[in-house]
N, C-alpha and C positions, 0 to 999 in steps of 0.2 A: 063448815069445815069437816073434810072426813078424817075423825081421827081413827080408823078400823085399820088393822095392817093388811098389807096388801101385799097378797102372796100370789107367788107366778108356781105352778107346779110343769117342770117341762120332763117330758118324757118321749123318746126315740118314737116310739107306739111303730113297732117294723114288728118285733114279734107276734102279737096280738092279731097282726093280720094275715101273717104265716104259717101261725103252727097252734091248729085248732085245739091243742091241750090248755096252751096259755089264752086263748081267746075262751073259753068256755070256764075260767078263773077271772080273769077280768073283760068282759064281754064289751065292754065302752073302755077298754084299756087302763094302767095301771096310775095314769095322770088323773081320770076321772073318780077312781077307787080312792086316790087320796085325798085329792080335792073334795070329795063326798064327805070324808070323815074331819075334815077341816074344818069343812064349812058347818059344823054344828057348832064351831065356839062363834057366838056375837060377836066379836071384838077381831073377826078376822073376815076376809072378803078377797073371794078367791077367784083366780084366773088359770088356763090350762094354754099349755104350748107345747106344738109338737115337731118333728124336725122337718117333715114332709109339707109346713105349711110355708108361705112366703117370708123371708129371711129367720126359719124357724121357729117362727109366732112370735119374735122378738124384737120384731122392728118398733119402726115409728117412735112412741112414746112409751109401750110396755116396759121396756127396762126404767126408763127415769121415773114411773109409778109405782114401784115392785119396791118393797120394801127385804122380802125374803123367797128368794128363787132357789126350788128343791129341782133334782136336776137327777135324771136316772136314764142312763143309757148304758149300751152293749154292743150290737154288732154294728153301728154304722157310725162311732168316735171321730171317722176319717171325714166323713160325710159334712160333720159342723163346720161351719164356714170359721177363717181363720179370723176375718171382717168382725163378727160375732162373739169369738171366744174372746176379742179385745177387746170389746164396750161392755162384754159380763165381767171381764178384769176391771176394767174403768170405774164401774159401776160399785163392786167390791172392794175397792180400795178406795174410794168414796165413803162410803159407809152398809152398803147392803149387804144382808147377810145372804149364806148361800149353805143350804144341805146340800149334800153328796151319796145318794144312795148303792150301795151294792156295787156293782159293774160299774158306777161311775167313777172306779177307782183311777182308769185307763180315761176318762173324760178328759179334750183336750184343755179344757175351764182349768181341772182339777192338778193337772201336770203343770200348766202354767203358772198356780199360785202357790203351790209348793214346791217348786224347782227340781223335783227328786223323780224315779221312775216308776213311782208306783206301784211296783210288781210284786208279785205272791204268789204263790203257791195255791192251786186248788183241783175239786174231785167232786165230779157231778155223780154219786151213787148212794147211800142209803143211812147217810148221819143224820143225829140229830142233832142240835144243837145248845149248849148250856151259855147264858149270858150273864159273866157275874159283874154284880153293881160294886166297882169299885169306889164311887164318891156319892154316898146316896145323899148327902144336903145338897149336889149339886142341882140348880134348878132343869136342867135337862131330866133328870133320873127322880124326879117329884113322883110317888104314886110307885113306884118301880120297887120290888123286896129284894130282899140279897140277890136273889136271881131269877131267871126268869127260863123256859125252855121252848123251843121252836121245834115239832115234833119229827120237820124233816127239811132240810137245808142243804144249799151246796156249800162245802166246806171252802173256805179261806185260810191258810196256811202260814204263819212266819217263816223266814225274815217277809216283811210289808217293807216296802221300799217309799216310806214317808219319814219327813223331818221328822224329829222331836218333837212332839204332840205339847202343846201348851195345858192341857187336861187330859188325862186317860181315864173314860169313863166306865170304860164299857168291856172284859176280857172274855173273848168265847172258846169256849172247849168244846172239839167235837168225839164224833163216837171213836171215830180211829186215830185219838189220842192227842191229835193238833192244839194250838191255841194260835188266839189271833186276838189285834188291838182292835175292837169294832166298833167302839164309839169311838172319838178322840175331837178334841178342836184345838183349832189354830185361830189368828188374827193375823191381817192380812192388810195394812192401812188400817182402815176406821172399820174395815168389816169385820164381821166376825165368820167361820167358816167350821161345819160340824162333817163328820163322816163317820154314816151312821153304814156298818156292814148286809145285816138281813136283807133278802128282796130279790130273789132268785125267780125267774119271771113261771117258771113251771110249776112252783108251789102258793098256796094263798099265804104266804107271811104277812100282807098289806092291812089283810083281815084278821089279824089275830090283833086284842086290845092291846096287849103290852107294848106292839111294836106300833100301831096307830098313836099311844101315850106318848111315848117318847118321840115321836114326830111332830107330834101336835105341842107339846113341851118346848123342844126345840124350836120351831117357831118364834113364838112366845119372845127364846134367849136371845134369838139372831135377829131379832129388829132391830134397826138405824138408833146409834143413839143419837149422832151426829150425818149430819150428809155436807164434807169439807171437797168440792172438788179440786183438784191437781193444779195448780200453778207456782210460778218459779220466775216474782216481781222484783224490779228492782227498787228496794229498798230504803227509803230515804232516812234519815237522825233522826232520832226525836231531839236529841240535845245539839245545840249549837258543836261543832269542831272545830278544832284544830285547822288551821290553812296550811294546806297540803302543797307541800314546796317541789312535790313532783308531777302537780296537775297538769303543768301545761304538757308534760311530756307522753300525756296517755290520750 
């Protein structure tokens, strides 16, 4: 029996093959860079998917194997098949967990299971980034110090157009004053659901350890603790009833 968790890492992988600044940072793409830093914990055993492959590497059996699907995209959100974002729903309300990195704030998975629009505020130009640990016993933020800094990031901006956060883990301040909610999780049925901000595909954030910790952390929180699927039976007593003096009538 395998008891390893089985992690899906999917990623757009469009930029990487466009724009030679983000290929020459992650050269086998930003799925591979995570999946690489994963796959050093024993206890996990990892898989990659990307949108360009056949029902975006998530056909077949992939999803009902996948215990925690990290999911990072940007320019082609419209692209994910709608067929698709309903079995990562299915699947997450079942019990599997699901990161959301960066740009997957607009993911159509991420809109779906938070019903809200997503949207914020941002500025591709020369901040850095301050990340303070607002719940440090939480298991996500294990290893993690009051804060941490990302030397150069694209800013994310309030109002963030997501529910009310079940945890807020994570507050970032940038150089031109902003703050922004960059950790936070929700649940979602039986899943549980993390959205972690950093990962700006023109910078190595993937590579720095603080943010590699807390992904690999996360992990860890967002595995099945239950896998209930969806059904809606008709019911029978446990205890004898009452005769129902309006049966014949239904």
């Amino acid at each position: 029996m395998n008891t390893k968790i089985q992690v899906t890492v999917w990623n757009e992988f469009r930029h990487e093959k466009s724009n030679p600044k983000v290929a020459s940072i992650y050269p086998e793409g930003m799925h591979t860079t995570i999946a690489n830093f994963l796959g050093k914990e024993t206890d996990y055993e990892l898989r990659t998917a990307t949108l360009d492959e056949p029902e975006h590497g998530l056909g077949g059996e992939v999803l009902s194997h996948t215990d925690v699907l990290i999911w990072w995209g940007h320019m082609a959100h419209g692209e994910v098949s709608d067929a698709i974002v309903e079995k990562v729903k299915t699947r997450v309300l079942e019990g599997m967990g699901l990161i959301v990195l960066h740009s997957g704030h607009y993911a159509k998975i991420f809109k779906a299971l938070l019903g809200t629009t997503c949207s914020l505020k941002w500025r591709e130009s020369t901040d850095k980034e301050r990340l303070w640990n607002t719940m440090p016993s939480h298991p996500i933020l294990q290893g993690i110090g009051d804060y941490f800094e990302i030397p150069q990031e694209e800013m994310y901006g309030e109002p963030f157009g997501i529910p009310q956060p079940d945890e807020q883990l994570l507050i970032s301040w940038f150089t031109g004053g902003e703050v922004f909610r960059s950790g936070a999780t929700w649940t979602r049925g039986h899943g549980k659901i993390f959205y972690f901000r950093p990962g700006h595909e023109t910078y190595p954030t993937y590579h720095q350890a603080e943010v590699q910790k807390i992904i690999t952390n996360a992990v860890r929180w967002a595995r099945p603790s239950v896998c209930i699927p969806d059904n809606c039976p008709n019911s029978p007593a446990l205890e004898a009833l009452p005769e129902d003096p309006e049966a014949h009538n239904r």
